[in-house]
C-alpha positions, -999 to 999 in steps of 0.1 A, spaced: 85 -466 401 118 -442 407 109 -408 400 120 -389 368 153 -369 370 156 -334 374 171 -330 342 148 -351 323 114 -335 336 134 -306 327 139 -312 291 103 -323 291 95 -286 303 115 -268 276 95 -297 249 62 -279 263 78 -243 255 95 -251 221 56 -267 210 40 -243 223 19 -271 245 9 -256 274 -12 -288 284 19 -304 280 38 -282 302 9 -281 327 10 -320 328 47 -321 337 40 -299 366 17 -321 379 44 -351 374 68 -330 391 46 -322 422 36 -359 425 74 -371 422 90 -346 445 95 -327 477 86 -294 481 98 -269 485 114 -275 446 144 -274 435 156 -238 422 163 -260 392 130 -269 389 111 -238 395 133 -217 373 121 -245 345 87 -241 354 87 -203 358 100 -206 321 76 -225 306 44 -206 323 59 -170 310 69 -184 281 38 -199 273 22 -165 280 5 -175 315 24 -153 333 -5 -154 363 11 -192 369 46 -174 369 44 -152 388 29 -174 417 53 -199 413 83 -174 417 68 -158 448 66 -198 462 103 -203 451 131 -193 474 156 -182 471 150 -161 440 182 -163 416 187 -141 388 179 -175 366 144 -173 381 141 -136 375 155 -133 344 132 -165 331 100 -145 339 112 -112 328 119 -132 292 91 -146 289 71 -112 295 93 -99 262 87 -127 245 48 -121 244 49 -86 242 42 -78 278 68 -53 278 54 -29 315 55 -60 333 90 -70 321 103 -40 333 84 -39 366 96 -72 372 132 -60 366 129 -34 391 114 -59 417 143 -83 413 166 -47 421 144 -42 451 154 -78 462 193 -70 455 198 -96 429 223 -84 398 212 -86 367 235 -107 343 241 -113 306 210 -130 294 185 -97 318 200 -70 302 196 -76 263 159 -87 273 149 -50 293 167 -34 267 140 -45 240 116 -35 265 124 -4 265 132 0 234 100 -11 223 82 11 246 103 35 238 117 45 268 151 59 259 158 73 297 148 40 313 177 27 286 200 50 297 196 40 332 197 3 322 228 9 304 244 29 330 237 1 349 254 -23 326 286 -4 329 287 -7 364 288 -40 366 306 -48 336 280 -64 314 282 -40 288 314 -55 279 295 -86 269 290 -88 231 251 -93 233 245 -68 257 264 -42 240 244 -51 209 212 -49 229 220 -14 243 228 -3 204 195 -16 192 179 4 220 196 38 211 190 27 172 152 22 181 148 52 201 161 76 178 190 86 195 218 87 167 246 99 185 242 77 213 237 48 193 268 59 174 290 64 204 279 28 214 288 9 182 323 29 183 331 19 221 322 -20 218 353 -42 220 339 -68 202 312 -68 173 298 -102 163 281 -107 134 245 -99 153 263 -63 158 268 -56 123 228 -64 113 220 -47 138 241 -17 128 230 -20 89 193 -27 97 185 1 115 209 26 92 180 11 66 149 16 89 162 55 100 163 62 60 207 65 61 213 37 34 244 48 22 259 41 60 240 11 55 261 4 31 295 14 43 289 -4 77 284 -38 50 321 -29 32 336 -24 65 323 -53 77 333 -76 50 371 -55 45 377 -64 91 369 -105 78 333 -107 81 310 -135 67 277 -123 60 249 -144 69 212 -144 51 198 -115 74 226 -94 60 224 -100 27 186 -95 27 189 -66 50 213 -47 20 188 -57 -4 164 -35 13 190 -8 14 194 -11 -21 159 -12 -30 153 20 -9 174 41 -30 167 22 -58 203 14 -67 199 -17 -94 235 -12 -99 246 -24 -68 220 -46 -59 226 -67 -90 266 -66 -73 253 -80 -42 234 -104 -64 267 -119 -83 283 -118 -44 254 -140 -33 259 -164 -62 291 -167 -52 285 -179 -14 271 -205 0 236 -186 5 226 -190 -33 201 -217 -26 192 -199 8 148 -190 4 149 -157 24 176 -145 2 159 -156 -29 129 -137 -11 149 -105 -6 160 -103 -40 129 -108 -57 119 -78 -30 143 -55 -46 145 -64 -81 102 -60 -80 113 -24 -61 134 -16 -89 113 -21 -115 127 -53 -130 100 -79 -128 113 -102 -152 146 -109 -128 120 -114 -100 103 -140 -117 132 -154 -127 143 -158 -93 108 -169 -81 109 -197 -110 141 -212 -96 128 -215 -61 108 -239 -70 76 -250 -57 91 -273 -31 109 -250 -14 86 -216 -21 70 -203 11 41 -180 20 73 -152 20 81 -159 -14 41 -158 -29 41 -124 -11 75 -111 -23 65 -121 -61 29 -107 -56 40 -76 -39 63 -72 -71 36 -72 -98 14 -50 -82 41 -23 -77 51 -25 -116 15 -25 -121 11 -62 -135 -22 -61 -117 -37 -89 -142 -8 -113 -133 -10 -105 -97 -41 -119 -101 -29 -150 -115 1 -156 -90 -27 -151 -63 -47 -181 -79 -13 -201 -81 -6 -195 -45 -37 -201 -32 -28 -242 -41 4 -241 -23 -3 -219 9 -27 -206 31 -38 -171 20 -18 -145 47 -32 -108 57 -5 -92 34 -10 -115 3 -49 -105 3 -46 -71 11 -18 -67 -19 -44 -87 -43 -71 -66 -33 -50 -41 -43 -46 -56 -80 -86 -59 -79 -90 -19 -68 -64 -9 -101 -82 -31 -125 -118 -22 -117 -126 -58 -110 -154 -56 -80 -167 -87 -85 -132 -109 -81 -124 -82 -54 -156 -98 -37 -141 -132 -43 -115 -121 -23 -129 -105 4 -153 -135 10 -119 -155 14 -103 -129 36 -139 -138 64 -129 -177 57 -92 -167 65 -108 -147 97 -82 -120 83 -109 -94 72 -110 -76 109 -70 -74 102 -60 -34 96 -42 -37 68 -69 -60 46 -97 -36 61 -77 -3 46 -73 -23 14 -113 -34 10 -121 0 21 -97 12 -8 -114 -21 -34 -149 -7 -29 -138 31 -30 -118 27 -64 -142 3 -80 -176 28 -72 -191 5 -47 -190 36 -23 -220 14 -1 -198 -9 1 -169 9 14 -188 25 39 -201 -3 50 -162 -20 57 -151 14 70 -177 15 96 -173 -24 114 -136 -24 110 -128 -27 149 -92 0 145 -88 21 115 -55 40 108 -47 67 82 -44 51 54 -80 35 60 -94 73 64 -74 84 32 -92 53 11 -125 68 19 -122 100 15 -102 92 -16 -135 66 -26 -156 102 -22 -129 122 -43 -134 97 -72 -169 98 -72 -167 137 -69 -187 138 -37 -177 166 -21 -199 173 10 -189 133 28 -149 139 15 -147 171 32 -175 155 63 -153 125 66 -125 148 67 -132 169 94 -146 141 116 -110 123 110 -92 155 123 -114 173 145 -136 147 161 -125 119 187 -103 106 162 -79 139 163 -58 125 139 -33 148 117 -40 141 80 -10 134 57 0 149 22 -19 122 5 -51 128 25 -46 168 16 -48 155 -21 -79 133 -24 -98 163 -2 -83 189 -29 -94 166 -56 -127 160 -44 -127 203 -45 -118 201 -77 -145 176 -90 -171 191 -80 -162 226 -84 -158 236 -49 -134 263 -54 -138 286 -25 -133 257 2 -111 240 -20 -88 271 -17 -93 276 16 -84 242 29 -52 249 1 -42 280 17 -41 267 53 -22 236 47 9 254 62 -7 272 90 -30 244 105 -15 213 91 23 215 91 25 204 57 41 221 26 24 218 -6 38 198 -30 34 196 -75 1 173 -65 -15 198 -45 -7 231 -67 -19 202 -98 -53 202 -75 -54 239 -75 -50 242 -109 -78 217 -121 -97 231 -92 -99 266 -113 -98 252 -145 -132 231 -147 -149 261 -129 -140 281 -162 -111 303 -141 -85 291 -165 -68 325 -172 -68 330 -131 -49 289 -131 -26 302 -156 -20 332 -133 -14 308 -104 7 284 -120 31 318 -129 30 324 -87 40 290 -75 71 284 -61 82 256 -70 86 247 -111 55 236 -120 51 198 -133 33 178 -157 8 175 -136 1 212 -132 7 216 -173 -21 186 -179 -45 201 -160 -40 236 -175 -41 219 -207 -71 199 -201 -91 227 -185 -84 247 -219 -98 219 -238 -131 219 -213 -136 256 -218 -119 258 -259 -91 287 -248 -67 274 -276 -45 302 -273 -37 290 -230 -36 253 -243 -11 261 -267 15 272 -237 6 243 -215 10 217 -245 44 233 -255 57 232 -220 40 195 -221 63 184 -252 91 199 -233 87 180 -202 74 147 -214 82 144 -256 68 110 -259 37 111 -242 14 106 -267 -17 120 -246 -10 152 -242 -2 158 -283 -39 139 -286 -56 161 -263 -36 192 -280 -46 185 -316 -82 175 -302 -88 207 -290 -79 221 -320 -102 198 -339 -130 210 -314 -127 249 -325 -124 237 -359 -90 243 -366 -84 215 -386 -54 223 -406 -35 227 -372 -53 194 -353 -35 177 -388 -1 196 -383 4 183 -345 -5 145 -359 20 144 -387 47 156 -359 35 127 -338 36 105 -369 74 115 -379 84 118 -345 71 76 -339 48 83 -312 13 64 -316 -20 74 -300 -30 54 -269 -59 31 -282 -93 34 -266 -107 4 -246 -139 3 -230 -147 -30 -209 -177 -48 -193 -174 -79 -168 -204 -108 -171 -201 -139 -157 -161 -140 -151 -152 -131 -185 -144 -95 -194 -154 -81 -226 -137 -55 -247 -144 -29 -273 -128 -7 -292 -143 23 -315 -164 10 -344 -157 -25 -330 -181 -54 -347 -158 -82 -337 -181 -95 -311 -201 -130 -312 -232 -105 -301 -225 -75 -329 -254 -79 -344 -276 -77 -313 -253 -46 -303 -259 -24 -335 -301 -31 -323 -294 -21 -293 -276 10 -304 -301 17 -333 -331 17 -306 -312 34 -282 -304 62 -309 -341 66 -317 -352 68 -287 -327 89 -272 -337 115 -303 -370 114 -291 -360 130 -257 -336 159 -269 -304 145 -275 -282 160 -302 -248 147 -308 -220 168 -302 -205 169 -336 -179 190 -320 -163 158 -307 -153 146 -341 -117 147 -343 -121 144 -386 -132 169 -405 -162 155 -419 -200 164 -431 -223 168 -401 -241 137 -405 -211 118 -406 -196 134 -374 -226 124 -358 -222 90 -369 -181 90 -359 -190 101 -323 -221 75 -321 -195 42 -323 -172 53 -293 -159 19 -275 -177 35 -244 -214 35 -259 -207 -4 -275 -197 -15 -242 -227 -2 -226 -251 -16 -255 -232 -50 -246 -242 -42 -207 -280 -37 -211 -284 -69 -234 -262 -91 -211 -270 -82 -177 -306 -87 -161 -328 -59 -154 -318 -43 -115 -280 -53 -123 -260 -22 -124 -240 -20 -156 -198 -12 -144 -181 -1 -178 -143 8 -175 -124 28 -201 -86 32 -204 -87 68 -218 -112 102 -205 -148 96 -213 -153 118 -241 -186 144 -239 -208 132 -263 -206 95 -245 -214 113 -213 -238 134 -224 -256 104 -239 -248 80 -211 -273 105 -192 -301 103 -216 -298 61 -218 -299 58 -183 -330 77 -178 -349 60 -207 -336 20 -196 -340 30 -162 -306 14 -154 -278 25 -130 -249 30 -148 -213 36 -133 -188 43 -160 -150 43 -146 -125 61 -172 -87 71 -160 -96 99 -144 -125 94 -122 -162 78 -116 -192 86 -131 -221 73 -119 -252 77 -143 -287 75 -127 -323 89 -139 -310 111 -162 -280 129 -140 -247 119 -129 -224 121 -99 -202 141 -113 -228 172 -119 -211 177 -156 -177 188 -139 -162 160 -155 
């Protein structure tokens, strides 16, 4: 048998590498060492030194170049790429400076390799030195190396550098000009983004599908429809109409732009022969950011028999779940994301931790936060925002400091700053929610924005300081928001100062005419004090003006079908089990105290009749529907669209001491969770 050739075990060694086969690889070795001479040929060992680095057993690579002499820069340079190409940045550099120690010059194909290195390291003096070592010997004339040494100064933050770089190459292929326009996107400068692209394409340039996708994300960062939909009738145009990861990148930016019915026009005409994982994400990732959380949920399902579930499609799902209350699919989906072996994944665990936090399930959350092997910020700020919702105050503010001040030491973030604030404010915590206010500056570097002063606001407000919020919103300085005005406005309401809710409902209409909540909240208030005349006055201008009062929903989940009310509602299969439910309830409830507050009527009416107005909310119907459907030990989850109104919280407290049922109610604002007679929220809702 005549042995194999050098160049076909050869290409047998790059098969091993581009199959990622390292019993493949290891097998050829063997044929190698039982067909030939040592010592090998440097052709030969550079091969083998390729595939072992490559194939991330960088042990067998190393031993194999110290058995190989003499050392070329081939041999070098096929170790040191492997190392970047699994991440092992240190030792690519190490090995760099050991080739240097040996007098062997780097050429074309080392440099652009312990550039990334560095780079990703970041490193920018050992990129300087690398690149001062280019010039010397000429490389950094070479297209790719230039290129490599811009990415580096790109990466690293040096601007001017990279600047200078770009200016001085001689020649800029087409891998220069992404690299230019993608990191002008990733440093936040996409209008040079967008230059660089005209200049390119005015000097004769062909963009390929990284550029077109990398100007989508320009455009979708400035949210520029205008021009994206240019770029769109550009792409038609070339030959990269058909192309997936453009399709992908448009359906990005159209989702980011707030046009979902492009996006799923674009989706459509993939087609599902050509759709990948990218484009289930892309589409997904759209309808959660325009807050189609219910058709997320449906493209999820869709997906799910076409590709394997990824990281980033369930933790955007979950995501949908977490908006639209819905624990128990959420739970569907986190079983999957243990099949998937994805649920130790950062990014899934932030987004359970976030699932259990926003649907109540605060055991739950805990219990994710706790075995999740890393955390990162945004995993801290979905608990203590989980806390903030359910108005726990003492773990928001405990899980705050042990994020910043313990082991942890990490530097909370404007977001994190308004869930702790928040938390203040739900449970009345003013002193501390002040203090932590007044020494954002100071001890966290961070300036407070409309959503913090908003905090403060409703912080005072529910605590019945709403003249001292007034006199604080007059002090801030910056123009105060709707935000700041709604919480004014709703903390007058809470405490019945007409005359304050009057000015925050005025600068309401100014700011936001067509909301229809604020002029319902408004003419409530007035209803509340009796000032009936007025309460009509305010809905005849919403009535001439075309704005209509946001309905009221209240909804309960049993056995994967949602059900849902509406005030008065006697549309249901079960109505007449409902009203028994609610007749019982009433007597019962009358036995222990409870008196309806007739205040809550928004029609002026005879007292019995108020009582009987504020006795049909959706909330209480949805509830009744709970305790018939569900089994005795099953807490009863009702979600409502609008506020919980007082009377239904008020009562909620009396039914679930007398059913002896736990009873979380989630409106827009916040949780209430209702227990033997008391809930979370200690009234300061």
């Amino acid at each position: 048998m005549n042995a194999p050739s050098p160049n076909l075990l050869g290409s047998l060694l790059e098969s091993a590498v581009s199959t990622h086969s390292s019993l493949l690889g290891r097998a050829a070795h063997a044929l190698i060492l039982r067909t030939h001479d040592t010592p090998l040929s440097s052709f030969l060992c550079n091969h083998l030194v390729n595939m072992y680095s490559k194939l991330d057993r960088i042990n067998s690579a190393e031993i194999l170049l110290s058995l190989t002499n003499p050392r070329t820069v081939v041999t070098w340079t096929s170790l040191i790429s492997g190392c970047v190409h699994n991440r092992r940045f240190t030792s690519a550099l190490l090995h760099f400076t050991n080739m240097r120690r040996e007098s062997v010059l780097p050429n074309d194909f080392t440099f652009p390799c312990v550039f990334k290195a560095s780079a990703s390291l970041h490193m920018p003096f050992t990129g300087k030195q690398l690149h001062a070592l280019a010039l010397k010997g000429g490389n950094i004339l070479d297209v790719f190396v230039g290129c490599s040494a811009f990415d580096m100064y790109s990466k690293t933050g040096l601007r001017v550098e990279a600047r200078n770089m770009f200016d001085e190459m001689p020649h800029r292929n087409l891998a220069t000009w992404n690299a230019y326009i993608s990191n002008a996107v990733q440093d936040g400068r996409c209008l040079d983004a967008v230059s660089a692209f005209k200049k390119f394409l005015s000097v004769g340039g062909e963009p390929n599908a990284i550029t077109f996708c990398v100007f989508l994300n320009a455009c979708a960062d400035m949210a520029s429809l205008e021009l994206g939909i240019q770029l769109h009738g550009f792409i038609v145009r070339s030959r990269y109409r058909e192309d997936v990861s453009v399709s992908n990148g448009l359906i990005d930016f159209y989702g980011k732009c707030g046009d979902i019915v492009s996006s799923e026009m674009i989706f459509n005409r993939i087609g599902s022969g050509r759709r990948n994982v990218v484009s289930w994400c892309s589409m997904l990732a759209a309808l959660v950011q325009n807050h189609e959380e219910e058709r997320a949920c449906m493209v999820f399902l869709k997906a799910r028999k076409e590709v394997e579930p990824t990281d980033f499609m369930i933790s955007s799902v979950l995501s949908a779940c977490a908006e639209l209350g819905g624990l128990e699919l959420g739970r569907s989906v986190h079983a999957l994301a243990v099949k998937a072996c994805v649920d130790e994944n950062i990014f899934v665990g932030s987004a359970l931790v976030y699932l259990y936090g926003k649907c109540g399930s605060i055991e739950n959350a805990e219990q994710v936060f706790r075995e999740m092997p890393e955390r990162n910020l945004v995993t801290w700020n979905a608990l203590i925002g989980g806390y903030a919702h359910l108005g726990d105050v003492d773990m928001a503010l405990t899980l705050f400091e042990e994020m910043t001040l313990g082991s942890f030491g990490i530097a909370p973030s404007y977001v994190t700053l308004v869930s702790v604030l928040s938390a203040c404010s739900r449970a009345g915590a003013v002193e501390r929610g002040l203090h932590i206010f007044e020494s954002m500056r100071g001890r966290y570097g961070i300036e407070p924005g409309a959503e913090h002063y908003a905090c403060i606001v409703d912080l005072l407000g529910r605590s019945g300081l709403v003249d001292r919020a007034y006199e604080f919103i007059k002090r801030m300085p910056i123009l105060p928001t709707i935000s700041v005005w709604g919480a004014l406005l709703g903390s007058c309401k809470m405490h019945g100062k007409t005359k304050l809710g009057k000015i925050a409902a005025e600068k309401l209409f100014q700011l936001d005419p067509d909301d229809s909540g604020n002029h319902v909240v408004f003419s409530n208030m007035l209803a509340s004090a009796g000032r009936w005349e007025e309460a009509t006055i305010v809905r005849k201008e919403m009535r001439d003006i075309g704005i209509k009062k946001n309905v009221g929903y209240s909804w309960v989940a049993v056995k994967n079908r949602v059900h849902v009310f509406q005030a008065k509602d006697s549309s249901h299969e079960k109505n007449s089990e409902i009203q028994a439910m609610l007749a019982k309830l009433r007597v019962e409830m009358k036995k222990t105290g409870y008196v309806p507050d007739t205040n809550l009527s928004l029609f002026d009416l005879e007292e019995e009749e108020k009582a009987s107005e504020v006795w049909y909310h959706s909330e209480k119907i949805a509830l009744a529907f709970g305790l018939i459907a569900l089994p005795h030990g099953v807490p009863i989850r009702v979600t409502k669209n609008l506020r919980i109104c007082g009377d239904c919280h008020s009562a909620i407290k009396f039914i679930s001491k007398i059913v002896g049922r736990e009873i979380i109610v989630r409106d827009n604002n916040r949780f209430h969770h209702f227990k033997d007679g008391w809930c979370s929220c200690k009234d300061y809702w």
